[in-house]
C-alpha positions in Angstrom: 71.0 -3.3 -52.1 68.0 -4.8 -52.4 66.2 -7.0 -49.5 63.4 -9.8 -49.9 60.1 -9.4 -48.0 57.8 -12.1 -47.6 54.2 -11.0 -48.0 52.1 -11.4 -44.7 48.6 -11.0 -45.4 45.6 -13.2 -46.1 44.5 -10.7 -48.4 47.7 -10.2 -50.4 48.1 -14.1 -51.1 44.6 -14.1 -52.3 45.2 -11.3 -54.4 48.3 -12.0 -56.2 47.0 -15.7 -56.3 44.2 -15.0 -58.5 45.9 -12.3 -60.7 48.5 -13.5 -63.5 50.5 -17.1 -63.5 53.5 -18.9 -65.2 54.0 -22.4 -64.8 57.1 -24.1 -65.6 58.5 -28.0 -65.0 60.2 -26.4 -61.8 57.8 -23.9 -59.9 55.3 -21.6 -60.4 55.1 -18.1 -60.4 52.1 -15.4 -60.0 52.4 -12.3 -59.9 51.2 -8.8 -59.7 51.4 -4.7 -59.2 52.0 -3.5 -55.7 48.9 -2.8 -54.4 50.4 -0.7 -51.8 53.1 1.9 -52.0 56.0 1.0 -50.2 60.2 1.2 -49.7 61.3 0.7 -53.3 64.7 -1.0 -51.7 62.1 -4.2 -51.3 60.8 -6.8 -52.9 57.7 -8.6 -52.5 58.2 -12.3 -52.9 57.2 -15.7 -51.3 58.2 -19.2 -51.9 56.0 -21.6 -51.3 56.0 -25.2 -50.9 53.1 -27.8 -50.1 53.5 -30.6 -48.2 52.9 -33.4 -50.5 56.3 -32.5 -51.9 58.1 -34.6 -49.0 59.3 -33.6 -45.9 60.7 -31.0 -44.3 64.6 -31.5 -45.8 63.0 -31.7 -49.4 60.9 -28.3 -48.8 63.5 -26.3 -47.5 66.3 -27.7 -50.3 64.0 -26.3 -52.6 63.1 -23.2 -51.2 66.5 -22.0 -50.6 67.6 -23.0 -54.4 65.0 -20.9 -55.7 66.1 -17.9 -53.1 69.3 -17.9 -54.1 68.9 -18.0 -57.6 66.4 -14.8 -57.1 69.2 -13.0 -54.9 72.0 -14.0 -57.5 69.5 -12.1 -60.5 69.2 -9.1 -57.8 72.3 -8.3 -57.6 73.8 -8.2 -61.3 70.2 -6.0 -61.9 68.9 -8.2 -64.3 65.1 -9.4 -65.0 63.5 -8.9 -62.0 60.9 -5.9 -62.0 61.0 -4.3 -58.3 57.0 -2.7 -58.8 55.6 -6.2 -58.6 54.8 -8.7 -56.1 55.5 -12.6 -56.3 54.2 -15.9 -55.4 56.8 -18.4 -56.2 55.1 -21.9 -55.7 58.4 -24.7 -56.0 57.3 -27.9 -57.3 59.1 -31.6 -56.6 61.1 -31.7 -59.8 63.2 -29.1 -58.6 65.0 -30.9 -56.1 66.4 -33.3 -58.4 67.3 -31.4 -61.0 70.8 -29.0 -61.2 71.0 -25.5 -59.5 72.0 -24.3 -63.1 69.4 -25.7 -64.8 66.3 -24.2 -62.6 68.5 -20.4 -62.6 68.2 -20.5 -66.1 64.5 -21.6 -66.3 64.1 -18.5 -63.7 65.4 -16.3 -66.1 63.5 -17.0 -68.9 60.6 -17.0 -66.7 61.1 -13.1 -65.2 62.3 -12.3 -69.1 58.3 -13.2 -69.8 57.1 -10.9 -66.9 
């Protein structure tokens, strides 16, 4: 099975940051090659909210929609490409609109990766 990692480093946020980018009504992704080798069980993924989104509830609602619809893709093996890292940077709209409707716009998104 495989796990989520969050990144730790300065250094890889800045990277992947100013590599490639997707931006959708929901989030935004950017991503990137590994830049170091490492388990291949693992992937390399963040979410990311800012603060002006609303508070705390709001954040975390949103953050855990967009995890689970990541670890639902995971394990039917679909889409997601294991040799890259991600930045997935959730935006307000998200937490109004269905859970179906933002899994579906993560598909298309990881289909353009």
């Amino acid at each position: 099975m495989i796990k989520l990692k969050n990144l730790k480093s300065d250094f890889q946020f800045k990277s992947l940051l100013s590599q490639k980018k997707i931006h959708t009504d929901y989030f935004s992704v950017y991503f990137g090659k590994k830049t170091m080798k490492e388990d291949n069980n693992k992937l390399n993924i963040s979410f990311i909210m800012k603060k002006k989104i609303g508070n705390s509830v709001v954040r975390n609602k949103i953050k855990r929609r967009l995890r689970s619809a990541v670890q639902r893709k995971l394990k039917n093996k679909q889409l997601i490409d294991i040799n890259y890292s991600y930045i997935i940077l959730g935006k307000s709209k998200a937490f109004t609109e269905k859970y179906s409707i933002i899994s579906d716009e993560l598909d298309k998104t990881f289909f353009k990766i």
